[in-house]
C-alpha positions, -999 to +999 in steps of 0.1 A: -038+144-256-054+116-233-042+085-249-061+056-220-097+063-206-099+056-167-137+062-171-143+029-185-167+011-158-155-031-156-177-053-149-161-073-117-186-093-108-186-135-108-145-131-120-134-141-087-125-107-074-120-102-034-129-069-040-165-078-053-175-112-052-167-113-015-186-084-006-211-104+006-191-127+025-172-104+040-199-073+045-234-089+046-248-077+012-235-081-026-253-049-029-226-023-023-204-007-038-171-016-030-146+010-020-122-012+003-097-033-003-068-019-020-068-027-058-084+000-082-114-008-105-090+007-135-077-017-163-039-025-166-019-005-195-021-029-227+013-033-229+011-055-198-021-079-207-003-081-243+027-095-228+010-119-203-013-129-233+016-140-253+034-158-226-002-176-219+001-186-253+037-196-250+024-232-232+054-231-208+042-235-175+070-249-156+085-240-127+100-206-132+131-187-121+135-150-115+145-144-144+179-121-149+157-099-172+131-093-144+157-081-120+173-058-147+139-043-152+136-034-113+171-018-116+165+005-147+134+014-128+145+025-096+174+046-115+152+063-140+121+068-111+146+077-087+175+081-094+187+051-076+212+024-083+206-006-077+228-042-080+207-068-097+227-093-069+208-078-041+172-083-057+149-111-043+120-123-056+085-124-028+051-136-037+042-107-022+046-078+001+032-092+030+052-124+025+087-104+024+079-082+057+070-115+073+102-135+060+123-108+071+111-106+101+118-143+105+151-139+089+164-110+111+145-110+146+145-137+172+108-143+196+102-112+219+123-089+202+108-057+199+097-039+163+081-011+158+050+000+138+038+034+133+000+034+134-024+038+124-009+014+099-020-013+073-034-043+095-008-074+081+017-052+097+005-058+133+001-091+119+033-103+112+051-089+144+024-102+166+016-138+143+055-144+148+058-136+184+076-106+183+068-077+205+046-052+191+056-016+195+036+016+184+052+041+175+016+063+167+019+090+142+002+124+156-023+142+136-009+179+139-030+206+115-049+172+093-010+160+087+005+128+103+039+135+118+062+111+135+070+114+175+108+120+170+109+119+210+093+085+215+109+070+188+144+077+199+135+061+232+117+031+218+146+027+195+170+017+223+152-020+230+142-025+199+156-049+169+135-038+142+114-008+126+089-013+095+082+015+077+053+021+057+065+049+032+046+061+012+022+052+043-014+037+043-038+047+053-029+083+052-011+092+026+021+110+038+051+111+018+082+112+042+107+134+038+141+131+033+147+149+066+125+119+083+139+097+070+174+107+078+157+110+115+149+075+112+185+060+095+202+081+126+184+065+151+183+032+135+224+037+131+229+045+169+208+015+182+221-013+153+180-015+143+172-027+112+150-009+087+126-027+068+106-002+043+077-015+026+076+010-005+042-006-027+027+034-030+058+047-040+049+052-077+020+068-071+034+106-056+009+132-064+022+167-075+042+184-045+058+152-033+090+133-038+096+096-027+127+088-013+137+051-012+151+039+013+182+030-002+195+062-007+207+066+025+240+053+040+229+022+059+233-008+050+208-030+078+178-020+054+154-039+035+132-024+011+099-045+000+075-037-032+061-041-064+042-029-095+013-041-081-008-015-066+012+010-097-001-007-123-030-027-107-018-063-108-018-075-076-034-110-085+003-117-100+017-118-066+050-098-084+069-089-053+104-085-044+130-075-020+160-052-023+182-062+001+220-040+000+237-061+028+251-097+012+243-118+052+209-098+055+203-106+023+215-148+032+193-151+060+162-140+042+170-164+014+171-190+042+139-185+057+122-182+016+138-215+010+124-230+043+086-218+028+089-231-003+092-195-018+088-198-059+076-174-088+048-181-105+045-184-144+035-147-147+057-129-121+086-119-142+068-110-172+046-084-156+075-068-138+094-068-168+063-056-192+053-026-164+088-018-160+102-018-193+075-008-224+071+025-226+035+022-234+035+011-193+047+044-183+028+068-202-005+048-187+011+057-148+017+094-162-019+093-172-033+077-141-017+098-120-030+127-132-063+108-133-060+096-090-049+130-081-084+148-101-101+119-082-084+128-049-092+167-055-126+160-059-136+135-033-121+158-005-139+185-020-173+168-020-169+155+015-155+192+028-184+207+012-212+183+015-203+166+046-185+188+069-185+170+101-169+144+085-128+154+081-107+141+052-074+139+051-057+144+019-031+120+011+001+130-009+004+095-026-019+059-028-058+060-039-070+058-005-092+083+013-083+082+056-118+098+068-122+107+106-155+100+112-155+109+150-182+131+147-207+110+133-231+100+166-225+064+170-196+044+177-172+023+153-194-009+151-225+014+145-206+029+123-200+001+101-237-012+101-247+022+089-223+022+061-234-013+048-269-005+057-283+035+054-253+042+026-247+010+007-213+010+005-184-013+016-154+010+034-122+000+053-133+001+089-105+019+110-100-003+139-075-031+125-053-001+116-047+002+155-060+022+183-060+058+171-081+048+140-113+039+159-127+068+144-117+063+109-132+049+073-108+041+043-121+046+012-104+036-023-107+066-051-090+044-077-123+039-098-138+058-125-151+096-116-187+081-121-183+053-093-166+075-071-196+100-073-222+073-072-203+062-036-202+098-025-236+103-036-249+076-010-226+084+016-244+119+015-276+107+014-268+089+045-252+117+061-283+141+055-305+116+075-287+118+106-294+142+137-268+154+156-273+167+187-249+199+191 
């Protein structure tokens, strides 16, 4: 029996959300609907706002600590998800993802070393290697049969110069779920050129049927980092509840060192979220729920665009809410692209090209909305499409 409705449509507006109060800041027109940025229009499992609510109304706003409990929550959670073990001594706390890849990147690479990226890839990714004066490498996943795969071949020789190698795993935009044999690939290599490994993990709660995440932890290296939070699970991101698991006890000193040198702090609300999503059983039978939720909206989004708009080619991810669309058919180019979106179909999509150079073509779009949204978005995006002439 469904115990939590994801077909409940929030009102978003004036609450200060990126998502929609910026849409017209950031896409022309307040008019759209919003099926970018990477929170979901879903509300949180009760058992989290109940426990922020009584912490609220606890009056103690000092400064905080990572509290013991917090870091006791991430370990019972990564050994009953995954059947990994964690120390509580290696845990770290980040306000935020982005934050942690960027700290540890400080921490563990000097200017010009070389890191890799696999693209196309999340855009603070290029960001931090390129922000911090680091060398960019891409390591660009192929597309083989609408399924990303990594280029064992040019990553064993880019692997000899470089220092570094953030994963993105589960990976956004598109979805794949690596395997254990890729990631074995990847510790080998990583091994046999002394590269560290730093894995941002964020999606890896939200595995669709067919899939398995495996941290990167379980494998027998100790230069890796992994990076995440319950954020995009349990759709907190606002909280800024982030941390670091970091095996290696001088790794995990020189990262602590560069966080003390930026003032890194929880805020009031960090530990009780991670503890309340982590913890309360009420927490995980909402994820069981919205799973099964994301993966019907999944199903039928690529179905709609298959049928509907067949030029247009999905692919279907294995894990996130987000839709990677290749758009190269379409007859314009990537900035015509975008003013047709915001202008013929009314709706506000991740445009491909900060992703890197082999997403030129592509749209992201968020599925992590009630069915009726999702329709209403596809709806217009057909509309759209039915207007257009192609030529061949």
């Amino acid at each position: 029996m469904q115990e939590y409705s994801f077909d409940e449509v929030l009102e978003k507006r004036k609450t200060g959300s990126a998502k929609w109060d910026g849409l017209e800041q950031l896409f022309g027109s307040d008019q759209l609907i919003p099926m970018w940025v990477a929170d979901m229009d879903v509300r949180p499992a009760d058992s989290i706002t109940k426990a922020l609510t009584k912490r609220a109304a606890s009056g103690h706003f000092g400064y905080s600590l990572f509290e013991d409990e917090a870091k006791s929550a991430i370990q019972q959670w990564f050994v009953k998800r995954y059947d990994q073990p964690v120390d509580p001594s290696m845990i770290l706390y980040s306000s935020g993802v982005v934050p942690a890849l960027a700290h540890s990147v400080l921490a563990l690479t000097e200017e010009q070393d070389e890191i890799i990226i696999q693209t196309p890839v999340y855009p603070p990714f290029h960001h931090v290697v390129q922000a911090n004066n680091r060398k960019l490498i891409e390591n660009p996943l192929r597309l083989v049969d609408n399924r990303y795969e990594i280029d064992f071949l040019l990553l064993e020789q880019q692997m000899k110069t470089a220092r570094m190698i953030i994963l993105c795993n589960p990976h956004n935009p598109t979805g794949r779920v690596f395997s254990r044999s890729e990631l074995e690939q990847i510790i080998t290599l990583a091994k046999r050129h002394d590269v560290y490994v730093l894995s941002d993990e964020i999606h890896a709660d939200l595995i669709f049927s067919g899939s398995t995440h495996h941290p990167i932890l379980a494998f027998d290296y100790e230069q890796v980092v992994l990076v995440s939070a319950p954020s995009k699970t349990f759709n907190i991101p606002g909280l800024y509840a982030s941390y670091l698991i970091v095996p290696n006890a001088e790794t995990r000193g020189k990262i602590e060192q560069v966080q003390q040198a930026h003032f890194v702090h929880p805020n009031a609300f960090a530990a009780t979220a991670i503890v309340a999503a982590y913890t309360d059983p009420d927490s995980e039978r909402w994820l069981q729920e919205l799973l099964l939720y994301l993966e019907a909206n999944r199903d039928h989004a690529v179905h709609r665009i298959q049928s509907e708009m067949p030029r247009l080619t999905v692919i279907a991810p294995e894990s996130t809410f987000l839709l990677w669309i290749d758009c190269h058919a379409l007859p314009f180019d990537a900035p015509e692209r975008a003013d047709w979106l915001v202008e013929q179909a009314g709706l506000a999509l991740t445009h491909g090209q900060p992703f890197g150079d082999t997403a030129l073509a592509f749209e992201r779009l968020n599925f992590g909305c009630p069915r009726s949204q999702l329709d209403e978005a596809l709806n217009r995006l057909r509309v759209a499409y039915d207007k257009l002439v192609f030529t061949d």
